[in-house]
N, C-alpha and C positions, 0 to 999 in steps of 0.2 A: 765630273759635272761642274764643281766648283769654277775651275781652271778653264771650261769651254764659255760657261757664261760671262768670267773675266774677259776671255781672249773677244768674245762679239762685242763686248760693253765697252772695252778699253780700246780697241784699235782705230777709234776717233779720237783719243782725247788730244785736249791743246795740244788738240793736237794737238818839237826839236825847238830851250826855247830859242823861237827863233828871235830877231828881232823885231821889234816896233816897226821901224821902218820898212823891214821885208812883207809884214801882213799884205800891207798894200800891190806887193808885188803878185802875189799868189794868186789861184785862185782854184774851185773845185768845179769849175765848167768846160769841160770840154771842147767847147766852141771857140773858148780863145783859142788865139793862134801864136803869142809870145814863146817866145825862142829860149827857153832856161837853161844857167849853166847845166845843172844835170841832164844829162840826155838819155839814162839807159838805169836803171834798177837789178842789183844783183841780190836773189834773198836766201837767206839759210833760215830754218826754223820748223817751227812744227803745225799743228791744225790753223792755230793763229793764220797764217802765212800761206797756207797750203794752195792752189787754183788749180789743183786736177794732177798732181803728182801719184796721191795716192789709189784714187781712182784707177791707173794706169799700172800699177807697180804691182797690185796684190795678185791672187789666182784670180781667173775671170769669175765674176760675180759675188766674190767674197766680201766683195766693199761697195756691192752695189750699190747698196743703197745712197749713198752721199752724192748718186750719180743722176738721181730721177727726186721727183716731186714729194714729199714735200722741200727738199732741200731746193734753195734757187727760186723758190716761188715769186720770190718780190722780184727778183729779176728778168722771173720771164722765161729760166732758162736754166738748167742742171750742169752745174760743168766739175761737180766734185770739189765745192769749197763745202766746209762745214757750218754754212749760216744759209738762211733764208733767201742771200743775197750775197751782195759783193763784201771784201773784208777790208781790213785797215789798207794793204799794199796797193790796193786798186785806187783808196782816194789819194793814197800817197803820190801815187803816178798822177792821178789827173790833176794832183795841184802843180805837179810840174809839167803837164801839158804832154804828157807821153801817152804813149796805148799801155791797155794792161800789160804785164809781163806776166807772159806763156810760163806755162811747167817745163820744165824739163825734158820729163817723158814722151812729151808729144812730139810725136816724129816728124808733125809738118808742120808743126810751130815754125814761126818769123819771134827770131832771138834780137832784131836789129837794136831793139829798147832794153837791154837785159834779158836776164833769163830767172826765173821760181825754182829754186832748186828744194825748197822747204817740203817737209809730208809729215800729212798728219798720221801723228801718233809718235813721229820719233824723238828722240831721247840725246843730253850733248855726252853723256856715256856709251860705252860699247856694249854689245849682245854678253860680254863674254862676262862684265863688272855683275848684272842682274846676275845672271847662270850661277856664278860663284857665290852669290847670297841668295838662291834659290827664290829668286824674284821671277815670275814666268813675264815677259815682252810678247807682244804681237809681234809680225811679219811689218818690218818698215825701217826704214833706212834712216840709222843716226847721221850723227854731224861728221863724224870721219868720214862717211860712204857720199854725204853732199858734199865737204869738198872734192869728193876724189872727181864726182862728175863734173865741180866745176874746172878742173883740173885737164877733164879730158874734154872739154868745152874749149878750154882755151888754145890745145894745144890745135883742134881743128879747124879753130879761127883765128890763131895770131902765129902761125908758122909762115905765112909767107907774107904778113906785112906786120909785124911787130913794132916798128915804129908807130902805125897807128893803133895799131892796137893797146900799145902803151897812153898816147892820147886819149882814146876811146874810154879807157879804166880810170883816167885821172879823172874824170869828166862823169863818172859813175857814183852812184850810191850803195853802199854795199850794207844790208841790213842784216846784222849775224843775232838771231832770233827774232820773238822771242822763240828759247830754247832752254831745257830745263824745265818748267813744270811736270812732263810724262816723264823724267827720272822720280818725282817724288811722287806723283800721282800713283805708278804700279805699286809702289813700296806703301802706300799709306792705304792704298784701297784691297793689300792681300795682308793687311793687319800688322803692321810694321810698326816698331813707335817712335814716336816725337823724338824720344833721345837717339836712335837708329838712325833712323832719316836726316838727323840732323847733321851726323858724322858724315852724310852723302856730299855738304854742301860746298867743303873745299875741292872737292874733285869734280865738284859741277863745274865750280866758277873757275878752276882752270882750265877743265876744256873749250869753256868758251873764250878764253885772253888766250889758250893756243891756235883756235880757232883764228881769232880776231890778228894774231901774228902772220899767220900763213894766210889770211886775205889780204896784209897788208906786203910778206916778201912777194907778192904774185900780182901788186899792181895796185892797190886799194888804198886812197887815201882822204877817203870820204866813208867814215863808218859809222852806222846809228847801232846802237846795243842794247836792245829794251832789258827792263827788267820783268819779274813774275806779277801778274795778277793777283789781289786779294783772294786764295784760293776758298778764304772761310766765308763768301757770297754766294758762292757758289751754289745754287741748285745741290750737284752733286753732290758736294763735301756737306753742306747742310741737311740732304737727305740720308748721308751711309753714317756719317757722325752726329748725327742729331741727339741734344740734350733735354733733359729737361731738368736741368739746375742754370733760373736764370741767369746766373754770375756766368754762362757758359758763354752766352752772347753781348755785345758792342751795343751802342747807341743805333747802329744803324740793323740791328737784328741780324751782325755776322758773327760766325764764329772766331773768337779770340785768340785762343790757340793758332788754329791755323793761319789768321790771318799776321800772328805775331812769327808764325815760319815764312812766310813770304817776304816778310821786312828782314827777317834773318838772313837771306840767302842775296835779297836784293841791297842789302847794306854789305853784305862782301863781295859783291858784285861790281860796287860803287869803287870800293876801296882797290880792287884789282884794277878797275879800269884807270883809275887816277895813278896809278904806276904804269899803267902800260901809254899816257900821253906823257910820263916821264922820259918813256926809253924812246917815244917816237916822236918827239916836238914838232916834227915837219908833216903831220896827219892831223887830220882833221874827225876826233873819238868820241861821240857825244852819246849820250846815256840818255834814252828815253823812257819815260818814269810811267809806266803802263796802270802801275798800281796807283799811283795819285790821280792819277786820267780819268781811271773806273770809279774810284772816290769821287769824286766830282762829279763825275756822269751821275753818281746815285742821289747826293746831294740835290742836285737840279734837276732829279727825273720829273718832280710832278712839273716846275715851269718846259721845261723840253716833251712834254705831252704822253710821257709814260702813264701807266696806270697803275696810282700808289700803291693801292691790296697787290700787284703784280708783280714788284719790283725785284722779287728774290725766285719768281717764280717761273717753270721753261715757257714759252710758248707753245710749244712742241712737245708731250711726253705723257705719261699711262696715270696721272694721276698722284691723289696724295698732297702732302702739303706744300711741296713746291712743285708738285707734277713734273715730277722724275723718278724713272726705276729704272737701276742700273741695268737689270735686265731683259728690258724692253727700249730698243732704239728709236728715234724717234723716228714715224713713218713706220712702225711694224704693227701688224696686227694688233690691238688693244690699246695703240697711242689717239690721244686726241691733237689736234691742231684747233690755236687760237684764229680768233676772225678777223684779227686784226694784228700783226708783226709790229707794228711800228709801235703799238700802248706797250712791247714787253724787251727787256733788255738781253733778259738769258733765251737764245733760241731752242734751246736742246735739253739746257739743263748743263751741257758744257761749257759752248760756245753760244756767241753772242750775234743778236739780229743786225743786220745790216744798220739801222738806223741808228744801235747802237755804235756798232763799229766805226760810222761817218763821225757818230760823233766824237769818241776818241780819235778819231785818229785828225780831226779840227783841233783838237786840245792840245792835242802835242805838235802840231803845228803851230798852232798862235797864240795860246793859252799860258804857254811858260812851263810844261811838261816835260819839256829837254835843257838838258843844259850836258858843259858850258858855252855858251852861244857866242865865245869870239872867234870874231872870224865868218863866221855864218854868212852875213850878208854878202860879202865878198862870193864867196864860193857858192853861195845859192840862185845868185842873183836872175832874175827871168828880165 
């Protein structure tokens, strides 16, 4: 019983700076019609990322729900992302003037802009690392099984013209996460500890610089590489680990601990990328800083029109002090939905509302959330 309400609760989870001068270039309106170097978005990663992979991938109906209402509401429209709305990859493309980028799975998707290879829930570990430390995973496809599709992606589109298709890739953005959090998320939420978990964090962060290798032998020399989320904000994590010894929480009412693992894995994450722009000088590696982004976002919620009593609290979810229950998904029988998406930042209790997500994903566009930005404006330029 344990094990089934893990498997329905977890098979959502989580799932540039650039320069001064480029601000001006950008823009998040889809009506322009400026012609940007980037042309096409390629993505790896997990619910963060996701636009209807997982939807597709599970038993029919098993993931329904991320498939209908309330999910999508502010957009009008269900397509299996995990928020209210659209997520960070979607503003990321209209700042560069392209259409969303399809999933994967969608058999009659138009790839011509990139392709979403990301699904929520997965993991940059294999099924086989969890099994051997008797860690149970949902049904969903890590980072080895995204590239393999991106793999058999390209061979069905660059075998008879490779030369452009080599241009086509220079000319691309490849976002490899984020990825890693649901390696620590199954491990901390089936009662794992800090020192355990923490032993995960050099096998995370090489799979993603292997990851980040093999997009770059296979054509990719335009790569963003977020890092983890303050997981101790979280709805979630403040609902299953919730304290009551103040010293347990931050200035900002997060939890400490956890959010002092997320800097943990995100500071070896840093340090692996800054060797991996050693051995490839001629790529362009930039580290997109997720977790300063959501800082910031919290910092500025009440001028950004959040609702202060709200700020840690789901939109969407069965109640309680951050109205979140692991056990109850948002949209299931005994969940409430807020009247208004846009006063609240955590949509789920997970994952984060649309107006949220515009707004990081503004920060780390223009804000000075990525770095190192040489070079940038060259290679970005619209």
């Amino acid at each position: 019983m344990i094990i089934i309400t893990i498997m329905a609760s977890l098979s959502i989870l989580y799932i540039i700076p650039l320069s001064i001068s480029l601000l001006l270039l950008v823009t998040f309106n889809l009506a322009e019609s400026k012609t940007c170097f980037i042309n096409a978005i390629y993505s790896f990663g997990d619910s963060i990322a996701d636009t209807g992979n997982l939807l597709r991938e599970g038993p029919i109906g098993f993931f329904s729900g991320i498939g209908k209402f309330p999910y999508g509401e502010t957009y009008k429209k269900s397509t299996g992302r995990c928020s209210d709305g659209l997520l960070m990859i979607d503003f990321f493309a209209s700042a560069l003037n392209i259409s969303f980028i399809n999933p994967y799975l969608d058999d009659s998707a138009d790839f011509k802009n990139g392709v979403n290879f990301a699904v929520a829930g997965a993991t940059a570990l294999d099924k086989s690392f969890f099994l051997g430390k008797g860690i149970y995973m949902p049904l969903t496809s890590p980072l080895n099984v995204q590239l393999g599709w991106f793999k058999e992606h390209l061979n069905s589109t660059c075998t008879s013209q490779p030369d452009n298709c080599a241009k086509h890739l220079g000319q691309s953005l490849f976002l490899v996460g984020e990825i890693g959090g649901n390696d620590y998320n199954y491990a901390f939420l089936q009662g794992r500890s800090m020192d355990e978990v923490k032993s995960y964090v050099p096998q995370v962060v090489q799979s993603i610089i292997d990851a980040s290798k093999e997009v770059i032998r296979l054509g990719g020399v335009q790569l963003v590489v977020p890092g983890n989320l303050p997981i101790g904000c979280s709805p979630s994590y403040l609902t299953e680990f919730s304290s009551s010894e103040p010293e347990a929480f931050d200035e900002r009412n997060c939890l400490k601990t956890y959010n002092s693992f997320s800097v943990y894995h995100n500071t070896q994450l840093q340090a692996a990328l800054d060797d991996l722009r050693d051995a490839y000088p001629d790529v362009t590696i930039m580290y997109a800083d997720y977790y300063q982004a959501f800082l910031h976002l919290l910092d500025e919620a009440s001028d950004l029109g959040f609702k202060q009593d709200s700020l840690l609290k789901a939109c969407c979810g069965a109640g309680g002090a951050y109205n979140f229950d692991i056990s109850l998904n948002c949209g299931s029988p005994g969940t409430n939905i807020c009247s208004d998406p846009t006063q609240f930042i955590s949509w789920d209790g997970i994952h984060l509302t649309q107006k949220a997500y515009k707004i990081m994903a503004e920060s780390v566009i223009m804000e000075g959330f990525a770095y190192p930005n040489n070079r940038v404006q060259e290679m970005w330029e619209c």
